[in-house]
One Martini backbone bead per residue (centre of mass of N, CA, C, O) as a GRO file, in nm:
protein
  312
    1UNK     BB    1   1.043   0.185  -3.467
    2UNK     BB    2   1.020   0.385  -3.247
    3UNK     BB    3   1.247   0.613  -3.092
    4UNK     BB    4   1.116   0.639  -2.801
    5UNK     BB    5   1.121   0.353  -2.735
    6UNK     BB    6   1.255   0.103  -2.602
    7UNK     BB    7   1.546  -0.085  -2.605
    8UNK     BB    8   1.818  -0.282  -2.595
    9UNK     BB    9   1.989   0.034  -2.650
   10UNK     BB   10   1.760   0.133  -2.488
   11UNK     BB   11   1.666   0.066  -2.153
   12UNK     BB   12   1.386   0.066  -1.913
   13UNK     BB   13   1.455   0.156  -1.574
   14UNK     BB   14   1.320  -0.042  -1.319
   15UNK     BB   15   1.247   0.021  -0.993
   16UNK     BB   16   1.291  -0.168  -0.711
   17UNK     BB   17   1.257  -0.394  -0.482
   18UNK     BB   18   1.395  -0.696  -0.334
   19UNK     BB   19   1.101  -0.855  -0.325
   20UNK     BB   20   0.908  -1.047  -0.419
   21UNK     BB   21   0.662  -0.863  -0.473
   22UNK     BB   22   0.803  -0.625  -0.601
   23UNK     BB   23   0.928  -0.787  -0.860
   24UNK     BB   24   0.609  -0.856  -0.935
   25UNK     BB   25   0.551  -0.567  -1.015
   26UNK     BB   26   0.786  -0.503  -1.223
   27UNK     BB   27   0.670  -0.720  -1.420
   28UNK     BB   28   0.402  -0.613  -1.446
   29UNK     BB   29   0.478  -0.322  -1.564
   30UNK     BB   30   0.665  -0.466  -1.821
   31UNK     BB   31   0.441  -0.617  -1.918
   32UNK     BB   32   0.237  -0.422  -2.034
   33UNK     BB   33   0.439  -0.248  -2.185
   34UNK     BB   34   0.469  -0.460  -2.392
   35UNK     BB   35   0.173  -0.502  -2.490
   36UNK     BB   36   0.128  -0.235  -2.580
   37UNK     BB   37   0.393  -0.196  -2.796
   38UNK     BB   38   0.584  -0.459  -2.841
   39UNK     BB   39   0.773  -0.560  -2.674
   40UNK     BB   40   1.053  -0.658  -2.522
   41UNK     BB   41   1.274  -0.756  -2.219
   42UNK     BB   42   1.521  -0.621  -2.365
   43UNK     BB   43   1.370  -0.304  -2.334
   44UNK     BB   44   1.455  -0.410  -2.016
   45UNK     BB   45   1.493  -0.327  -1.655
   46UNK     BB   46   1.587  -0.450  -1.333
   47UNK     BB   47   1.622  -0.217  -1.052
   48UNK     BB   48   1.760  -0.316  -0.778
   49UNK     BB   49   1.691  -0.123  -0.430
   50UNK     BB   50   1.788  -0.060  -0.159
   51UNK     BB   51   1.652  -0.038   0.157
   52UNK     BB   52   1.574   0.096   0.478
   53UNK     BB   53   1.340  -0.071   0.562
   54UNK     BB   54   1.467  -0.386   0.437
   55UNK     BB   55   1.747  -0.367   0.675
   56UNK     BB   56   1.552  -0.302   0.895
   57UNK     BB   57   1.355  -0.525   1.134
   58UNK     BB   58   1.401  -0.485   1.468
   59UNK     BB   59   1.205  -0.218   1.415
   60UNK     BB   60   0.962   0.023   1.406
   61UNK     BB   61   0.890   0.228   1.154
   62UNK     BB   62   0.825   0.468   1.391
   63UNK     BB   63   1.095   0.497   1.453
   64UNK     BB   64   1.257   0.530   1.145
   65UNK     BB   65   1.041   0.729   0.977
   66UNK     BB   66   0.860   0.514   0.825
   67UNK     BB   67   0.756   0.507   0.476
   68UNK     BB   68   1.011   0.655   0.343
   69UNK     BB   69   1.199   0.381   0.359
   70UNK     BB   70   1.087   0.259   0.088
   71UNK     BB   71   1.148   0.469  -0.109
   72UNK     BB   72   1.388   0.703  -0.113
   73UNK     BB   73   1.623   0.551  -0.273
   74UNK     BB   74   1.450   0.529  -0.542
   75UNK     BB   75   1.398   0.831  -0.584
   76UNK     BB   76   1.728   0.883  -0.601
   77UNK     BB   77   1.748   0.726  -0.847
   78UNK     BB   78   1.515   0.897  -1.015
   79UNK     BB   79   1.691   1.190  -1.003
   80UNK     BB   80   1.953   1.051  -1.068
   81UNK     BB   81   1.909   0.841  -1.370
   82UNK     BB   82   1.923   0.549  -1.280
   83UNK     BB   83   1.615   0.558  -1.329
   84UNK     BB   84   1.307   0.603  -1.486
   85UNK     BB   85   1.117   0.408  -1.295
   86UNK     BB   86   0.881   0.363  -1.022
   87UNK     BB   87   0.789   0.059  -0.812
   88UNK     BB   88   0.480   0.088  -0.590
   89UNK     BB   89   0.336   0.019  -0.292
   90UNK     BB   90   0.117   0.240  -0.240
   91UNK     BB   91   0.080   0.144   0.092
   92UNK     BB   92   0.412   0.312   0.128
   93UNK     BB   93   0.329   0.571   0.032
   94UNK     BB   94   0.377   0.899   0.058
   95UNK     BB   95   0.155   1.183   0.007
   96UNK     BB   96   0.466   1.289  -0.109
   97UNK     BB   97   0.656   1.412  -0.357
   98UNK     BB   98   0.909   1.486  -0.464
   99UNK     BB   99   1.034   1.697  -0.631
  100UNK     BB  100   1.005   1.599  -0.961
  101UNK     BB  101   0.798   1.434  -0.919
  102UNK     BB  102   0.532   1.143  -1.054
  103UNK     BB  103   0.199   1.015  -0.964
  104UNK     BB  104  -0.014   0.853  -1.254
  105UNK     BB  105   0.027   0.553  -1.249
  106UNK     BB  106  -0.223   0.271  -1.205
  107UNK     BB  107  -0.305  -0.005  -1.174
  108UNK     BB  108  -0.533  -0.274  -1.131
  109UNK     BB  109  -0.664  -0.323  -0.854
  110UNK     BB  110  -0.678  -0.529  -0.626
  111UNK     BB  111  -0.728  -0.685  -0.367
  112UNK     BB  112  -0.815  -0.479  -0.009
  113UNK     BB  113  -0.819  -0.738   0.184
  114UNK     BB  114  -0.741  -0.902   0.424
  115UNK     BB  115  -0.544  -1.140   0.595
  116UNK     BB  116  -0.574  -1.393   0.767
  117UNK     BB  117  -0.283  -1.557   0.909
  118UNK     BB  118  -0.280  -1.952   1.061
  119UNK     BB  119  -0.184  -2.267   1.209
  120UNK     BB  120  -0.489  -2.257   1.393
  121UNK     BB  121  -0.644  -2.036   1.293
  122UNK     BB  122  -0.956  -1.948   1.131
  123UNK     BB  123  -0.988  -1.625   1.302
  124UNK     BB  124  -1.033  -1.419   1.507
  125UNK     BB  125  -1.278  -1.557   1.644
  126UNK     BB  126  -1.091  -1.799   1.768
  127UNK     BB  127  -0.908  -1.709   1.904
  128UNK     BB  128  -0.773  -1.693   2.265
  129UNK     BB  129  -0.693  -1.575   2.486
  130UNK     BB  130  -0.383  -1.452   2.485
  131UNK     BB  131  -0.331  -1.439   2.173
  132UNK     BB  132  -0.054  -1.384   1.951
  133UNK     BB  133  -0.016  -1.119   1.757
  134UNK     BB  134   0.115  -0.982   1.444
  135UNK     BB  135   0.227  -0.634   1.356
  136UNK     BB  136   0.353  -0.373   1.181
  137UNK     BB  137   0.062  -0.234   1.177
  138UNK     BB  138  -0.103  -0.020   1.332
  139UNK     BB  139  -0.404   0.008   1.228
  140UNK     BB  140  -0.453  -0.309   1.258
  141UNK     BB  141  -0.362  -0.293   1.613
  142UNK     BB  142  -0.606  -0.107   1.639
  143UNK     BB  143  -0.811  -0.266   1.575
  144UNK     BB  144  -0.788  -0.547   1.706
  145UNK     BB  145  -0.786  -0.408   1.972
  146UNK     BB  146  -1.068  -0.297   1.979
  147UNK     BB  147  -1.205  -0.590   1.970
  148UNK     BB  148  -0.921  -0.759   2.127
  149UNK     BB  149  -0.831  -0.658   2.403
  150UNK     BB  150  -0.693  -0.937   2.512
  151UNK     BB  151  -0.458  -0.954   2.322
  152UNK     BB  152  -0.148  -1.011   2.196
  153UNK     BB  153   0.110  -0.768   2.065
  154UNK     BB  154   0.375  -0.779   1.777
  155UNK     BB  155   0.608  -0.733   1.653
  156UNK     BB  156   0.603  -0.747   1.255
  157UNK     BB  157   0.867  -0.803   1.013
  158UNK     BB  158   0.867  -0.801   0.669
  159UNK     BB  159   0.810  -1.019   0.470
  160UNK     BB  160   0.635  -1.260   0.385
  161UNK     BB  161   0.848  -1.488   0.449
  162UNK     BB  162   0.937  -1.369   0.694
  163UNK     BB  163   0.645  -1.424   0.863
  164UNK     BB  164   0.595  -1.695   0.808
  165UNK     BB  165   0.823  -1.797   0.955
  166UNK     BB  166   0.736  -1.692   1.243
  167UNK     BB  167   0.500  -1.874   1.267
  168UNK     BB  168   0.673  -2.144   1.264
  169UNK     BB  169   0.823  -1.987   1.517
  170UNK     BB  170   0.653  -1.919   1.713
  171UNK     BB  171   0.609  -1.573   1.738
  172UNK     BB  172   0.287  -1.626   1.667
  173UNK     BB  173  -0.055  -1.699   1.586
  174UNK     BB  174  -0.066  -1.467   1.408
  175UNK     BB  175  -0.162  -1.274   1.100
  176UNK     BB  176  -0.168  -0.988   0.865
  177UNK     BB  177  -0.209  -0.988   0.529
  178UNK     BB  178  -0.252  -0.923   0.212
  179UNK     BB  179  -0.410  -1.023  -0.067
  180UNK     BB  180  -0.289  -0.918  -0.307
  181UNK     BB  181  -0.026  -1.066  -0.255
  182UNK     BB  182  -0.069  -1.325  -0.215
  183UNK     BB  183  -0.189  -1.355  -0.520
  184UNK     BB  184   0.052  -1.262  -0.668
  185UNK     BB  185   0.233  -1.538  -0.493
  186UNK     BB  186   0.010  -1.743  -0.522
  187UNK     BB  187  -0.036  -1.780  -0.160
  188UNK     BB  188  -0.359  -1.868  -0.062
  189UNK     BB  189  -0.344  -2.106   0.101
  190UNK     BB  190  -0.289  -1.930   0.390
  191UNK     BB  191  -0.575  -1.860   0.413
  192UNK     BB  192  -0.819  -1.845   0.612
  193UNK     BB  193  -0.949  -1.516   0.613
  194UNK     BB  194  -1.133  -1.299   0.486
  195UNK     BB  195  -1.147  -0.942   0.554
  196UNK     BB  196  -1.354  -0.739   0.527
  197UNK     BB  197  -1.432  -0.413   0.572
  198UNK     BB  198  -1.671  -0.430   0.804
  199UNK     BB  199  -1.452  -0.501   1.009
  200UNK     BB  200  -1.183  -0.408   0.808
  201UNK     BB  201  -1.046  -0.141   0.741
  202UNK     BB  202  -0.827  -0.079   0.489
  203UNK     BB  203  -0.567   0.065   0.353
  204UNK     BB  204  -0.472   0.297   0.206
  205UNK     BB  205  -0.421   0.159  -0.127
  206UNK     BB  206  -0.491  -0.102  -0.103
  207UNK     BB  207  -0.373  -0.314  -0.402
  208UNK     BB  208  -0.194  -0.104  -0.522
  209UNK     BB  209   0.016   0.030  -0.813
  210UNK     BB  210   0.285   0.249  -0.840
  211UNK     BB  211   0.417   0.470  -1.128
  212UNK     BB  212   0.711   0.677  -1.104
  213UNK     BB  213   0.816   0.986  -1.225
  214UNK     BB  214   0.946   1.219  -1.392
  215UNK     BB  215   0.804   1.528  -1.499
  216UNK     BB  216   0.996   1.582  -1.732
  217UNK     BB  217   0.952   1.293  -1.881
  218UNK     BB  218   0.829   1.273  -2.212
  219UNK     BB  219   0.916   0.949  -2.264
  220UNK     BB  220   0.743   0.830  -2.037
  221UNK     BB  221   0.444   0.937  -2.007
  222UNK     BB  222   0.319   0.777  -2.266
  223UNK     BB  223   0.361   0.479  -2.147
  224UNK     BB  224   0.215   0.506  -1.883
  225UNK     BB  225  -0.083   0.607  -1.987
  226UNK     BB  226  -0.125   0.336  -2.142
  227UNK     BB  227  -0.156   0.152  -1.833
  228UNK     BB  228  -0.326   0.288  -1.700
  229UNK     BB  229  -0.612   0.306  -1.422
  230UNK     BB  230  -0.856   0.516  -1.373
  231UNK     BB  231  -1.008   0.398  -1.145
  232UNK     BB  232  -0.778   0.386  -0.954
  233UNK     BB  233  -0.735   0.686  -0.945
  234UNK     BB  234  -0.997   0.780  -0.852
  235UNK     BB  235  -0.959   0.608  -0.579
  236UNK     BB  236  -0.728   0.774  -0.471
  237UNK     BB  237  -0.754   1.026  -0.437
  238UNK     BB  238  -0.951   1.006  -0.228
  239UNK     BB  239  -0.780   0.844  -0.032
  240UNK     BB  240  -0.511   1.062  -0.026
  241UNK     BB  241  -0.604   1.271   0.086
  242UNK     BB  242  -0.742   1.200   0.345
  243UNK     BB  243  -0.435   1.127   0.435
  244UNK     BB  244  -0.341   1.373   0.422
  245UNK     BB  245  -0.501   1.581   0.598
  246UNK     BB  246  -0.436   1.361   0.840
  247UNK     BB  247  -0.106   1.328   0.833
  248UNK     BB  248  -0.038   1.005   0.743
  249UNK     BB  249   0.141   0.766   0.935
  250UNK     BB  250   0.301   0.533   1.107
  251UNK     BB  251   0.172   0.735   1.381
  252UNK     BB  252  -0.139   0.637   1.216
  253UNK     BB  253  -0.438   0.506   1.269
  254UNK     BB  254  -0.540   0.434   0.922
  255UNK     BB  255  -0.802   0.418   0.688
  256UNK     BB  256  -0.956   0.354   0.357
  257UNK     BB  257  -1.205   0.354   0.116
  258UNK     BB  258  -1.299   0.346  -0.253
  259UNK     BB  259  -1.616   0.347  -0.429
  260UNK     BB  260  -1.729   0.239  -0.724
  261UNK     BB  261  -2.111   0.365  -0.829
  262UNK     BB  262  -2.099   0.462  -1.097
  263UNK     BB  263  -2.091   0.805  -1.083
  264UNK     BB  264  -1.995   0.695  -0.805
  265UNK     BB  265  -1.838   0.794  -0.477
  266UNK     BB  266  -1.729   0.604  -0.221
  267UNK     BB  267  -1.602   0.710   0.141
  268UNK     BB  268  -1.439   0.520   0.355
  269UNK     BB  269  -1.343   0.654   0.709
  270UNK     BB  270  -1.050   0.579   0.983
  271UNK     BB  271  -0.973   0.644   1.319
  272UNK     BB  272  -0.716   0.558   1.568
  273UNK     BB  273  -0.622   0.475   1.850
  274UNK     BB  274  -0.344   0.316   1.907
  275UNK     BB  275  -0.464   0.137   2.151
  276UNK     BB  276  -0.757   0.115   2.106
  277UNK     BB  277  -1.006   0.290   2.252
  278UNK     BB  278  -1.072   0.423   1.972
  279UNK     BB  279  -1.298   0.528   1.710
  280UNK     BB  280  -1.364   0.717   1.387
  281UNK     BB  281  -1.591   0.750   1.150
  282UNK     BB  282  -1.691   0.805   0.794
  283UNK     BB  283  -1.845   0.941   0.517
  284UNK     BB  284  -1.892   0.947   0.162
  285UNK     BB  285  -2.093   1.090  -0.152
  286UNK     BB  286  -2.052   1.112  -0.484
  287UNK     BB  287  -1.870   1.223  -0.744
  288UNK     BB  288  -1.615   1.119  -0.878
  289UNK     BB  289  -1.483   1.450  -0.930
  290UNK     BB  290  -1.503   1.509  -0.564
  291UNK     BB  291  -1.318   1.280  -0.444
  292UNK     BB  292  -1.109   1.468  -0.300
  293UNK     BB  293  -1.290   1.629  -0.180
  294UNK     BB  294  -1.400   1.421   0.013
  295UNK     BB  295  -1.126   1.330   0.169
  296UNK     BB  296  -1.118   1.591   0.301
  297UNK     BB  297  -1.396   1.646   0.433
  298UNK     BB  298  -1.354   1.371   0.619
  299UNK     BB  299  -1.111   1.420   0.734
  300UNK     BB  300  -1.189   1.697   0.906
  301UNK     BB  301  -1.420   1.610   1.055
  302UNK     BB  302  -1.242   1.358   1.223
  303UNK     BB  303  -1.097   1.566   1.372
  304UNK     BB  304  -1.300   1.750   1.510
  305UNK     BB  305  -1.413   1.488   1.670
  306UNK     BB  306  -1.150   1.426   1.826
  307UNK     BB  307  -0.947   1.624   1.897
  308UNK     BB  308  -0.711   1.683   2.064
  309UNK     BB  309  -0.466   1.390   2.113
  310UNK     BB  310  -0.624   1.106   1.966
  311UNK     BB  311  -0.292   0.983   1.848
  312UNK     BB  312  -0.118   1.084   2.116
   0.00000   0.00000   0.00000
């Protein structure tokens, strides 16, 4: 065995949060590099850390910091050498990474639609006038503020499972979770229905999975260069850049998704008030390898139409 390779007695600290979901990730970028060298589960450990983001439940994201509570404290475990690398539901990173770290590594993207789940609806358009929807994203709250103005929006903090009992102790009548969730955890059952990006654009990187290393750690780089998956970094360059451009926050309704049709990279995104009272579209095609400049371009477009003032 190389000896640079991960070992039962130098293994792998894999960084993760600790809700099902992330646990799922962390096992998945294991499983690959396990296949990839051919190692043991014994060549890794999975550490998991508390994170802020998942310790408060009861105030909207946008009170308390944003995206980086999902990542803050797993990122100064990688940065104090406390674990090696950190594996990170793309669509919670923030667009710029600490000093020393670096973020290269995409697995395969999973499905990227949003999933409606009701235990009594089966899709947005059967809810009834004045019915209560949950929801932590600004963005899904934003859309659907757009199509049914009529609709009471709540905050919806948790995880899968933790959204799942508000459903059943009827704290809202529906919910939107990611498909690609959902199918991680099995749990594709509750989907009452799947809904296309052409009805509500998903969050920028929803469905992809990154995992992050120190940028001087010559150790971690090619294990993980194994495992990566080009179309999907491809596509998230365009989806980041955009969301960079637009200075995207938890305190910002932004969409945006990213396709390749051969060698071409097509890539459309919505910018909303928050209280959904309007949205700005627009996309973009051309070269996979002008996907940055592509998600600038049309980030910048879409400020300039917006004009001051446009995200309260």
């Amino acid at each position: 065995m190389r000896d640079d390779l991960p070992s039962p007695a130098r293994p792998l600290k894999i960084g993760t949060r600790g809700s099902p979901l992330a646990l799922w990730q962390a096992h998945e970028t294991r499983r690959r590099l396990m296949a990839a060298f051919g190692l043991d589960e014994a060549a890794f450990e999975i550490v998991v850390i508390k994170v802020t983001g998942d310790q408060i439940q009861d105030k909207a994201l946008r009170e308390i910091g944003g995206k980086g509570l999902f990542t803050r404290e797993i990122e100064e475990a990688l940065l104090d050498g406390g674990i090696d690398i950190a594996v990170h539901s793309m669509k919670d990173m923030p667009v710029l990474q600490p000093e020393g770290l670096v973020l290269d590594c995409y697995l395969e993207r999973a499905d990227v639609r949003d999933a409606f789940v009701s235990p009594h609806y089966g899709s947005i358009a059967e809810l009834p006038q004045g019915a209560v929807v949950g929801s932590s994203s600004l963005r899904r709250r934003a859309q659907l503020a757009l199509r049914r103005p009529d609709l009471r929006l709540v905050e919806f903090r948790g995880n899968v499972q933790t959204r799942m009992r508000k459903l059943e102790d009827r704290v809202a009548d529906a919910t939107f979770l990611a498909m690609a969730g959902l199918t991680r955890l099995g749990m594709l059952e509750v989907v009452r229905s799947a809904i296309e990006p052409e009805e509500m654009l998903p969050a920028v990187a929803q469905g992809a999975i990154g995992v992050e290393r120190r940028a001087a750690d010559e150790r971690v780089a090619p294990l993980l260069a194994a495992i990566h998956h080009g179309e999907t970094g491809q596509r998230l360059a365009a989806e980041r850049t955009f969301l960079a451009t637009l200075d995207g926050s938890c305190e910002t309704p932004i969409a945006g998704l990213a396709v390749l049709e051969g060698d071409q990279l097509w890539l459309r995104g919505e910018i909303l008030r928050p209280d959904g009272s309007a949205s700005l579209t627009g996309e973009r095609r051309g070269p996979i390898s002008d996907g940055a400049a592509m998600g600038r371009d049309l980030a910048e477009d879409l400020l300039a139409k917006a004009g001051p003032g446009f995200f309260g």
